[in-house]
C-alpha positions as CSV (number, residue, x, y, z in Angstrom):
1,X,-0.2,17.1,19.3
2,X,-3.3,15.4,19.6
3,X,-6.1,14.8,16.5
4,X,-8.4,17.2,18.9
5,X,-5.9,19.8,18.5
6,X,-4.9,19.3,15.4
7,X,-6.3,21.8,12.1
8,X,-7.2,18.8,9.9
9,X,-7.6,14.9,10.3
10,X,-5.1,13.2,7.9
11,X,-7.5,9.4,7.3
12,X,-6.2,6.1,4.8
13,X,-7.2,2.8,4.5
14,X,-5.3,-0.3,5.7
15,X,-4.0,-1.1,2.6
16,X,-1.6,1.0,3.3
17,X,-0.2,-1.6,5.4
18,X,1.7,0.7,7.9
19,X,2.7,-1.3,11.6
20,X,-0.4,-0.5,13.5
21,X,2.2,1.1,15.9
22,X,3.5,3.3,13.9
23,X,-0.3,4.4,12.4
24,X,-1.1,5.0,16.1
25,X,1.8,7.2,16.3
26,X,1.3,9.0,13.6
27,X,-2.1,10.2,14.6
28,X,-4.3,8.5,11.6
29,X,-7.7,7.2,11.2
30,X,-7.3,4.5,9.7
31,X,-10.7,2.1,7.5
32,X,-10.6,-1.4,7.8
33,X,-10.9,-3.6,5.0
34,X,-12.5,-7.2,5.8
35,X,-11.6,-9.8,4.6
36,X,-12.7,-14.0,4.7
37,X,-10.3,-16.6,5.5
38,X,-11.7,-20.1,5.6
39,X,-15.1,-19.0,5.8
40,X,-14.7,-16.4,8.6
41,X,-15.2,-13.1,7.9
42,X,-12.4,-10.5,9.6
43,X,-11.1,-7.0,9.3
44,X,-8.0,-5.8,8.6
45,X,-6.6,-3.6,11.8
46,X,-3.2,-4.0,10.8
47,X,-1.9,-6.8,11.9
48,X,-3.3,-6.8,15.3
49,X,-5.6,-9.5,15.4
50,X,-4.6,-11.4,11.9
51,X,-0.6,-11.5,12.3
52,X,0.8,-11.6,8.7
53,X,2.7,-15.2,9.5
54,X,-0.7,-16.6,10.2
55,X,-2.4,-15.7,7.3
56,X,0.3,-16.4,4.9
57,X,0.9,-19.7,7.0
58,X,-2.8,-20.3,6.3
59,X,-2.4,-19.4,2.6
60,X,0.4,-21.8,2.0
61,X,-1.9,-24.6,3.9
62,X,-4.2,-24.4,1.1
63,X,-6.6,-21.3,2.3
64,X,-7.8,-19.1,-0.5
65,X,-8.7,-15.9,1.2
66,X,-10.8,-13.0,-0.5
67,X,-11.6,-9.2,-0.2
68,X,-14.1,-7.0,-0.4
69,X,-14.5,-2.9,-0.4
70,X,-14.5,-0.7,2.9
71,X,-18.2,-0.4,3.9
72,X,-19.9,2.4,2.7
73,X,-20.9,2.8,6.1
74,X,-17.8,3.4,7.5
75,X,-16.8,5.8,5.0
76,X,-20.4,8.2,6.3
77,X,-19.3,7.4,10.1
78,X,-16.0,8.8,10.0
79,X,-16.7,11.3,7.3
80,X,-19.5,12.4,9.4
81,X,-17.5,12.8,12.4
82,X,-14.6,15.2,11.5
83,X,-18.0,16.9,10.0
84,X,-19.9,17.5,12.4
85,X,-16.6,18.5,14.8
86,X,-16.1,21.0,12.0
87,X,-12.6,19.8,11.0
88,X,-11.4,19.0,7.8
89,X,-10.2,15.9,6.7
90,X,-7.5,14.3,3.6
91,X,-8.9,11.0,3.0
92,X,-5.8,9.3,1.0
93,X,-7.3,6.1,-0.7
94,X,-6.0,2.9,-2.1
95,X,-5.7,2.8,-6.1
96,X,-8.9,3.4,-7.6
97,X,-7.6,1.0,-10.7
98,X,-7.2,-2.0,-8.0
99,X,-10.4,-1.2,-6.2
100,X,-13.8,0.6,-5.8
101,X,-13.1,1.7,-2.4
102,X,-12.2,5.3,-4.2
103,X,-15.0,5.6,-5.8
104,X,-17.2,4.3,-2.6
105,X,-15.4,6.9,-0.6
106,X,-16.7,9.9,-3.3
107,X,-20.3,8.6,-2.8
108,X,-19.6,8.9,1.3
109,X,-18.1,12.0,0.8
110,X,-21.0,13.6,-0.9
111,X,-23.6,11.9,1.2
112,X,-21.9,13.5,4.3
113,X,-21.6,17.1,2.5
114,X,-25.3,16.9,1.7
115,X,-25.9,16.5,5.6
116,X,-23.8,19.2,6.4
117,X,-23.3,21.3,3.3
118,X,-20.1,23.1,5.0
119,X,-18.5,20.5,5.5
120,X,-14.3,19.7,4.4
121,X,-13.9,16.4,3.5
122,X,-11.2,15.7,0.7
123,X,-10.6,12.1,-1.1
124,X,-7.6,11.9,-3.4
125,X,-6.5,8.9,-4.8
126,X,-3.1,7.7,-3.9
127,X,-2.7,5.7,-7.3
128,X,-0.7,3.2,-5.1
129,X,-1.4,0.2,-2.8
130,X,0.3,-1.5,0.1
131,X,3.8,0.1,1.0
132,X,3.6,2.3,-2.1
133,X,0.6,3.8,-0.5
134,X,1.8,3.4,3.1
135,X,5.4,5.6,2.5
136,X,2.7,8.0,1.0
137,X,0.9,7.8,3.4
138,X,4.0,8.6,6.1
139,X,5.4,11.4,4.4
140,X,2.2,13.1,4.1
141,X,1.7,13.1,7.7
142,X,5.3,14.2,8.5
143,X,4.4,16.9,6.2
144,X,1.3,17.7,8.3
145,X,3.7,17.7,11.5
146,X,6.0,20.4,9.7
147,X,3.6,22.6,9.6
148,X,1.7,21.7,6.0
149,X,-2.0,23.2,5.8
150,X,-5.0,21.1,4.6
151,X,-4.6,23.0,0.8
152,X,-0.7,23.0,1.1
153,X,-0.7,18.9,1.8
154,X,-3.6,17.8,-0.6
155,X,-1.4,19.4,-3.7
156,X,1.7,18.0,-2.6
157,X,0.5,14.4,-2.2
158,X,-1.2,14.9,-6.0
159,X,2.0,16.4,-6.9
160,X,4.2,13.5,-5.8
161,X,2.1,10.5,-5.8
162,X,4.0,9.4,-9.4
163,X,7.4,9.8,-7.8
164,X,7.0,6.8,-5.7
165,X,8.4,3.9,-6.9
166,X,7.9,0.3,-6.2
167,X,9.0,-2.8,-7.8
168,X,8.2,-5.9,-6.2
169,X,8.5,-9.9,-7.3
170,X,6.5,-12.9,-6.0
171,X,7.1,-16.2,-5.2
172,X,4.3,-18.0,-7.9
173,X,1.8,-16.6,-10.4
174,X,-1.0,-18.8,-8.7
175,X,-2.6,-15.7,-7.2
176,X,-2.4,-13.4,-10.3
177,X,-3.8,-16.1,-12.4
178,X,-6.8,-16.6,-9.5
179,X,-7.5,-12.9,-9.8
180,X,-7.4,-12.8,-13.0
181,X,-4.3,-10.8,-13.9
182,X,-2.5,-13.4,-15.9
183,X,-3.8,-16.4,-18.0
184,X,-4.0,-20.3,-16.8
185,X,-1.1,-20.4,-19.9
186,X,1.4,-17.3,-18.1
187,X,1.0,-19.3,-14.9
188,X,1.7,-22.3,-16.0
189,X,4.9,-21.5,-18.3
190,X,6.0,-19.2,-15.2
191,X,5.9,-22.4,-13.0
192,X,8.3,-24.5,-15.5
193,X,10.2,-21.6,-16.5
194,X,10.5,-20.7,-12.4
195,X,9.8,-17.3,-13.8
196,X,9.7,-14.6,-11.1
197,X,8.5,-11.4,-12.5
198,X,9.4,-7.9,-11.9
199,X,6.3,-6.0,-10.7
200,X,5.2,-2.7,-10.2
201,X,2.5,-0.3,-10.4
202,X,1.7,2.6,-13.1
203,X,1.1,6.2,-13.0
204,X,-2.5,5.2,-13.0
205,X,-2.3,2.9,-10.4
206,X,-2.3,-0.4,-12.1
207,X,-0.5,-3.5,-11.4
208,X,1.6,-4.4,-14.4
209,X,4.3,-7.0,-15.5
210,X,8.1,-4.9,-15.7
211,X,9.9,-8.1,-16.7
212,X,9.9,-11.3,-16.4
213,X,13.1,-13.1,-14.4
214,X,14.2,-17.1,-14.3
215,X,15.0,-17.2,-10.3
216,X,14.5,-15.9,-7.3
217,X,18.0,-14.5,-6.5
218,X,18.5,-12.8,-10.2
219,X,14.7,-11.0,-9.1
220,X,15.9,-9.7,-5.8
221,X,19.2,-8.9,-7.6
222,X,17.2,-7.2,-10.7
223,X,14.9,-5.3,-8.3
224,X,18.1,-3.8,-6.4
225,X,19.8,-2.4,-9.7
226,X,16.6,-0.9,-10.6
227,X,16.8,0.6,-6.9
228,X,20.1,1.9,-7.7
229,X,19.2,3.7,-11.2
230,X,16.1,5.1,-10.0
231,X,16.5,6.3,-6.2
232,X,17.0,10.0,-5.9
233,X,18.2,10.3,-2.7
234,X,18.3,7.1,-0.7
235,X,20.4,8.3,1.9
236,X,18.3,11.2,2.4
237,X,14.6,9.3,2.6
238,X,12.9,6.8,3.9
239,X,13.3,3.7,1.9
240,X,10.6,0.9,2.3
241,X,11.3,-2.9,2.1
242,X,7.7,-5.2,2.2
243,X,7.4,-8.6,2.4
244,X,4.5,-11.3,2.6
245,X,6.7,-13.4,5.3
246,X,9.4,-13.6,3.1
247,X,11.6,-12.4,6.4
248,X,14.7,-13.8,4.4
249,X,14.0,-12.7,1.3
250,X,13.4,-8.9,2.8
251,X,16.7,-8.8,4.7
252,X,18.8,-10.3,1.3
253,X,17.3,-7.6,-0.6
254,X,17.8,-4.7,1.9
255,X,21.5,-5.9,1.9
256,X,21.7,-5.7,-1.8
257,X,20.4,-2.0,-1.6
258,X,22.9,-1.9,1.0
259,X,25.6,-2.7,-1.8
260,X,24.9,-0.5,-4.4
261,X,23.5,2.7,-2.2
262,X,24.0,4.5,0.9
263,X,20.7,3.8,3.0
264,X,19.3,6.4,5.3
265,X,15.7,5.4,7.3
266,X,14.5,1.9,6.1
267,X,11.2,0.6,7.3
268,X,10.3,-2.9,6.6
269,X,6.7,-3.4,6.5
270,X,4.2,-6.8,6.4
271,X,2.2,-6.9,3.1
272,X,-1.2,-7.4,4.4
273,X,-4.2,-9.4,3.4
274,X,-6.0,-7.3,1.2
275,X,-2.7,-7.0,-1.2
276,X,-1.9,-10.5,0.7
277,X,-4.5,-12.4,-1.3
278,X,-3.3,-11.2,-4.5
279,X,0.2,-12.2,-4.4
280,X,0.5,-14.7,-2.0
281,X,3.2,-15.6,0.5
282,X,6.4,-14.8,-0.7
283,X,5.9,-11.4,-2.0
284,X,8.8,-8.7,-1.5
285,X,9.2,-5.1,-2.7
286,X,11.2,-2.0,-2.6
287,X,9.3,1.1,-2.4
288,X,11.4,4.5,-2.6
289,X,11.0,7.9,-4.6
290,X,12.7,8.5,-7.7
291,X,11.3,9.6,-10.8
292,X,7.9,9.9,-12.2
293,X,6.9,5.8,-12.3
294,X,6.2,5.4,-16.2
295,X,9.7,7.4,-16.8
């Protein structure tokens, strides 16, 4: 089915970090945050003109990239154009605790409905980022293909945003501590220690410290058992392993899944640059639904 025939337009942003592939597949409009990388200025679209290997290759040759919001402008543009086609759209946005893009989107949103007062333009925040937000993302559209209305999907992603679950580690605390998430003191004692902490985000989409781990192995390993304790039904859904090209890293932990629980689908996705910045190459996560997060 095509987005012209279809009852509603299902929109994210590219944090979500989906293969553009499979976000072409699956029908999405999808906003573009830019980003600057050694003084150039680019978009995210994906992966298709930025592969992740050469920004994290430019990352570990010293570039120190930053983000910015979604332009307000694109927000209005393709508000405005399910709008004025008279079709409703689910706008499912990146963590309004890691960003303002939510809030941006809210000010677009009533912007547009003041043009065209009849107008069905939803925003709910997905209280997730990167391949949290992305197997969000999926589902919700698979849920659109089986049938879901506009009303019927907007509740369930609100109703099961907090089941997904997402525990990641990284490979140094450089980028935290440059964004401001841990201390020049954390960062340093993680570097001597070789501390590789167990990450994850909240219930109310914030990044916060699980535990803290000596070694990469024993944080792969840690991250798998808390996979194994926490998955409802692994066999049954569609697991997610990201990675910031950690390629190695990715496949060792999928195989320690592997070891401890039967695996149905298992999508491996490329953390992208606006997470990307954040944690530096290195990063990998497993993303899967289970309980409520703060459980």
């Amino acid at each position: 089915m095509t987005r012209g025939e279809r009852a509603y337009v299902l929109a994210t942003d590219s944090c979500c970090d989906l293969p553009h592939e499979l976000a072409k597949q699956l029908d999405l409009i999808v906003l573009e945050f830019p980003f600057t990388l050694d003084g150039e200025e680019h978009y995210d679209d994906l992966g298709v003109t930025m592969p992740a290997s050469r920004f994290y290759a430019a990352m570990r040759a010293g570039s120190v990239p930053t983000t910015a919001q979604v332009p307000l402008a694109a927000y209005v543009s393709a508000f405005g154009r399910a709008a004025e086609a008279g079709t409703p759209m689910l706008f499912l946005s990146f963590s309004s605790a890691l960003s303002g893009t939510y809030e941006a989107a809210l000010v677009a949103r009533d912007a547009v409905l003041r043009e065209h007062p009849g107008a069905d333009v939803r925003v709910v925040d997905t209280l997730a980022a990167s391949a949290l937000q992305g197997l969000l993302v999926l589902e919700a559209a698979r849920q659109r293909d089986a049938g879901s209305s506009v009303d019927e999907l907007e509740a369930w992603v609100l109703e099961r945003r907090c089941c997904l679950n997402g525990y990641f580690t990284i490979d140094t605390l450089e980028p935290l501590r440059r964004g401001g998430r841990v201390s020049d003191f954390a960062a340093a004692a993680g570097t001597m220690l070789d501390l590789k902490p167990i990450l994850r985000v909240n219930c109310e989409g914030e990044l916060v410290i699980d535990r803290p781990i000596r070694g990469r192995k024993k944080s792969l390993r840690a991250i798998a058992e808390t996979f194994a304790a926490r998955a409802a039904d692994p066999l049954a859904e569609t697991v997610v392993i990201a990675h910031g090209d950690a390629a190695e890293d990715a496949a060792a932990l999928e195989a320690l899944l592997r070891e401890r629980c039967q695996l149905g689908e298992v999508l491996t996705l490329d953390v992208g640059p606006v997470i990307g910045s954040h944690t530096g190459p290195g990063m990998v996560a497993a993303v899967f639904w289970g309980p409520d997060r703060d459980s």
